[in-house]
Backbone as a ProteinNet text record, in pm:
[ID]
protein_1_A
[PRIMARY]
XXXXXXXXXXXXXXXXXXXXXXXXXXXXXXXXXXXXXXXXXXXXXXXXXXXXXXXXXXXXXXXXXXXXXXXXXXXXXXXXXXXXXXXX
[TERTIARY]
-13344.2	-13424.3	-13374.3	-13405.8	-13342.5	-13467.2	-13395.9	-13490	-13553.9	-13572.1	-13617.3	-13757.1	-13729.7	-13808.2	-13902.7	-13840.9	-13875.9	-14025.5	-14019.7	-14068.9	-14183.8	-14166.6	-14290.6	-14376.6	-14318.2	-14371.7	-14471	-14430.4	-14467.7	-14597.1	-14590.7	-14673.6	-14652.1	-14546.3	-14513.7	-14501.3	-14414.1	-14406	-14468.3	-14546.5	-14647.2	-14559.8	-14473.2	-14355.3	-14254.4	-14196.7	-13998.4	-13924.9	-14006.9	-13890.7	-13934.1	-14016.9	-14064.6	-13953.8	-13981.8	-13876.4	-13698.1	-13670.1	-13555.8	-13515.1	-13614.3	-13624.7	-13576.5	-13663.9	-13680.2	-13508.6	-13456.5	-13332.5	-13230.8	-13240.6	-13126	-13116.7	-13254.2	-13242.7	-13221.1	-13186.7	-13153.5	-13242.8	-13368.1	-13497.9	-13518.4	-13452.1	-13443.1	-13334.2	-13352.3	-13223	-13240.4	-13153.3	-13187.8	-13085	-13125.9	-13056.9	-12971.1	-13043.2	-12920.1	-12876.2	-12893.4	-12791.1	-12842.2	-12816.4	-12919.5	-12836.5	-12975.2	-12967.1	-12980.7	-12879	-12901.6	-12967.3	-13082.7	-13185.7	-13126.5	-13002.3	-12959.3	-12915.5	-12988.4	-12903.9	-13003.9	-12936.9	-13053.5	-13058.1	-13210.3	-13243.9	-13342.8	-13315.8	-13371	-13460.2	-13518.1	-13641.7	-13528.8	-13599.6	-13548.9	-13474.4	-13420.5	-13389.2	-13507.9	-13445.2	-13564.2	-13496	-13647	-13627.2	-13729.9	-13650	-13705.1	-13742.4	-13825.5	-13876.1	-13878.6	-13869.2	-13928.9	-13994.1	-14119.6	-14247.6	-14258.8	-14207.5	-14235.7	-14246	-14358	-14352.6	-14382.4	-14383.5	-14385.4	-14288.1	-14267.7	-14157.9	-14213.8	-14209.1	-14236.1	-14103.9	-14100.4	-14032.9	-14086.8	-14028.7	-14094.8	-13980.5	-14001.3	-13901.9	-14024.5	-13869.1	-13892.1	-13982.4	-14073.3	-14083.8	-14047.3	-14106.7	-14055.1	-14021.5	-13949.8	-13936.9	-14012.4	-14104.7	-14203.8	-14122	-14104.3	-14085.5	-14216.5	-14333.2	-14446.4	-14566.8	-14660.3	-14739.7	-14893.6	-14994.4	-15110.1	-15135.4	-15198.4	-15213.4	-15273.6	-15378.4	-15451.2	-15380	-15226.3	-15157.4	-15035.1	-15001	-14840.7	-14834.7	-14929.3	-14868.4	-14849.2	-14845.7	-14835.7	-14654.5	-14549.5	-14427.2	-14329.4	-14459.7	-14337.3	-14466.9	-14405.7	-14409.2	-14402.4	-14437.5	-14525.5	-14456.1	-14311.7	-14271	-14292.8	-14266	-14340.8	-14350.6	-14473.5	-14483.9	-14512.4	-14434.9	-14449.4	-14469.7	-14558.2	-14553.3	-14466.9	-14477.1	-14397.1	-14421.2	-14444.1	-14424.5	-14338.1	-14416.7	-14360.9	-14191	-14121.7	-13996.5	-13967	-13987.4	-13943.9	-13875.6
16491.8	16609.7	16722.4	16865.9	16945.9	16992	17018.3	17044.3	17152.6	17276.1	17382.2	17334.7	17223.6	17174.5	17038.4	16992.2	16900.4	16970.6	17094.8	17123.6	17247.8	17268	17302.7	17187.1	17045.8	16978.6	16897.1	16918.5	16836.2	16929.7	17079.2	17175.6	17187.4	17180.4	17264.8	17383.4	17416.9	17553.6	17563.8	17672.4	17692.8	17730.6	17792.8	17848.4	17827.5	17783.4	17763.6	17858.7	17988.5	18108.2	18124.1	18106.1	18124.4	17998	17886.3	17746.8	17812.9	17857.8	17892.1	18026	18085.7	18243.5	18185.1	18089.7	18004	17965.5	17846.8	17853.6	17906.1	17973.3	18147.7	18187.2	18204.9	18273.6	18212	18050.5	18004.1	17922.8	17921.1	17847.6	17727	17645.8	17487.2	17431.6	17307.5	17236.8	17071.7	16990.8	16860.5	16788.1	16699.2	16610.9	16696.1	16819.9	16908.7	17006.3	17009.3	17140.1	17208.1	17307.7	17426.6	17387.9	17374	17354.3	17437.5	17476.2	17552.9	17533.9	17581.6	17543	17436	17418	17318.6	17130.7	17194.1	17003.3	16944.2	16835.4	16704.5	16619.5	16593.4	16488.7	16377.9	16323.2	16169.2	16129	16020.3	15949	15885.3	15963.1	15919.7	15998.2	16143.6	16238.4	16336.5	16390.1	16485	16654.3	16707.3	16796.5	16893.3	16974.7	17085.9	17223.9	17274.9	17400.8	17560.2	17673.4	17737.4	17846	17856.5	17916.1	18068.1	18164.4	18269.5	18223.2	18185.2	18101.3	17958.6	17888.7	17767.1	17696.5	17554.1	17456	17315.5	17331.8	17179.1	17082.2	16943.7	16863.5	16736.9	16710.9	16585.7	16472	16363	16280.4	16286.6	16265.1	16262.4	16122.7	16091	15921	15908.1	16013.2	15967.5	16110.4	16107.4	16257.8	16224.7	16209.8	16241	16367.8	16366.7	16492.6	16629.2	16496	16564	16509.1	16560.5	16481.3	16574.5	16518.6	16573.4	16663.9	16723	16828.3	16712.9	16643	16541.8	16431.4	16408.8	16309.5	16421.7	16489.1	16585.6	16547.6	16488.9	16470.4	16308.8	16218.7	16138.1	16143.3	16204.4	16249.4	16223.9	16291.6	16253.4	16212.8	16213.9	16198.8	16300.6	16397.5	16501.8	16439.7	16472.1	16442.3	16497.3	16626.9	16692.7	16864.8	16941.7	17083.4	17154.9	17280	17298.4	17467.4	17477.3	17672.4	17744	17842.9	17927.4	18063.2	18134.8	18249.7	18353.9	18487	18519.9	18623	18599.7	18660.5	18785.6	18887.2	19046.7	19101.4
16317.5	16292	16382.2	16362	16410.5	16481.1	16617.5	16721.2	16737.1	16639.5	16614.6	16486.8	16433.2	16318.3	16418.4	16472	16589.3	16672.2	16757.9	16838.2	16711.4	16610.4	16514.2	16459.5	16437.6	16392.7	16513.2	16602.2	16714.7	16804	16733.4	16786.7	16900.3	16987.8	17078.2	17093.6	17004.3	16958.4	16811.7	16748.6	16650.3	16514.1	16515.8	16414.4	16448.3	16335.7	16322.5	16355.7	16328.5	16381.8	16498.4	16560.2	16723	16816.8	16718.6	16803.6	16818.9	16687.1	16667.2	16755.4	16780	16851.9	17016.3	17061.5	17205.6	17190.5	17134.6	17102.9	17144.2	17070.7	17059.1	17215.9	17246.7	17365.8	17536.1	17470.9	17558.8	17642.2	17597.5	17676.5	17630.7	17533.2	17492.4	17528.6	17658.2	17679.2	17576	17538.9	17487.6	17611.1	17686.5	17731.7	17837.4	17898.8	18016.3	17951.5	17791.4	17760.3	17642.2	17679.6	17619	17477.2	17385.1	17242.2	17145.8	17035	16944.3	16856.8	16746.5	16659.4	16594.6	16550.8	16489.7	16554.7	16657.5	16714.6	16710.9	16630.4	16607.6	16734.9	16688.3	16826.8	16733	16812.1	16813.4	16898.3	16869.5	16980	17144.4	17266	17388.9	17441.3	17360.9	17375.8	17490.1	17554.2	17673.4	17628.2	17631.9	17583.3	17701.9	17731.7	17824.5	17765.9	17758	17703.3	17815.6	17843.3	17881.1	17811.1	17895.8	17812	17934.7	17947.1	18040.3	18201.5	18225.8	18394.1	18363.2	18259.5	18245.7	18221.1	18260	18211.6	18152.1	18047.3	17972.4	17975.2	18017.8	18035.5	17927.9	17803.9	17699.5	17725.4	17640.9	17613.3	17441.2	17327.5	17239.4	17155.1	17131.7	17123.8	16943.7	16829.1	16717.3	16687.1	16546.3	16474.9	16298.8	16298.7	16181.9	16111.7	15971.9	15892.6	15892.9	15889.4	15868.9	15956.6	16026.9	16159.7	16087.4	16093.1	16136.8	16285.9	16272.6	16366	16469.2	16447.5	16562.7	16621.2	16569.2	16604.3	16674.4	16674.5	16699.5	16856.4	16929.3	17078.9	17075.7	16962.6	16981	16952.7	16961.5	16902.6	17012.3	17152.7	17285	17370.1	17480.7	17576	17695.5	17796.4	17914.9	18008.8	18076.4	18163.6	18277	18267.2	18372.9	18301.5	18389.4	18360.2	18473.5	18488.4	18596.4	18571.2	18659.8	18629	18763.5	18765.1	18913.4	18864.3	18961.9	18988	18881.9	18833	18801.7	18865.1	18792.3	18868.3	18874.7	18947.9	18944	19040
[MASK]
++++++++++++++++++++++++++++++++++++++++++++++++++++++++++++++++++++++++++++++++++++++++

């Protein structure tokens, strides 16, 4: 599954063009390295997010095509999150 379709389905991120936007701009690593909307990932894959002063750290556990909204955190796994300061 592609990790821009991955992180909408999983409701991390709320829209595909918002995942794909994150992407682009360099704020999704898979496994250490910043991922383009298109790289597939798999279950056990770690996936790092940044959110403005936040850092989400997952490990992937399945890739569902399609998830219920009340199940989408059952997908990974909350490795760590960390906020900081904003930077200016």
């Amino acid at each position: 599954m592609r990790i821009d379709k991955f992180l909408k389905v999983s409701r991390i991120i709320k829209r595909r063009t918002v995942a794909r936007g994150a992407c682009d701009d360099g704020r999704v690593r898979v496994n250490g390295h910043v991922a383009k909307p298109g790289r597939e990932v798999e279950p056990e894959d770690r996936v790092e997010v940044e959110f403005g002063n936040r850092i989400l750290e997952i490990e992937i556990l399945q890739t569902p095509s399609h998830v219920p909204a009340a199940k989408a955190q059952e997908t990974y796994r909350v490795i760590r999150e960390d906020y900081h300061e904003d930077r200016e």
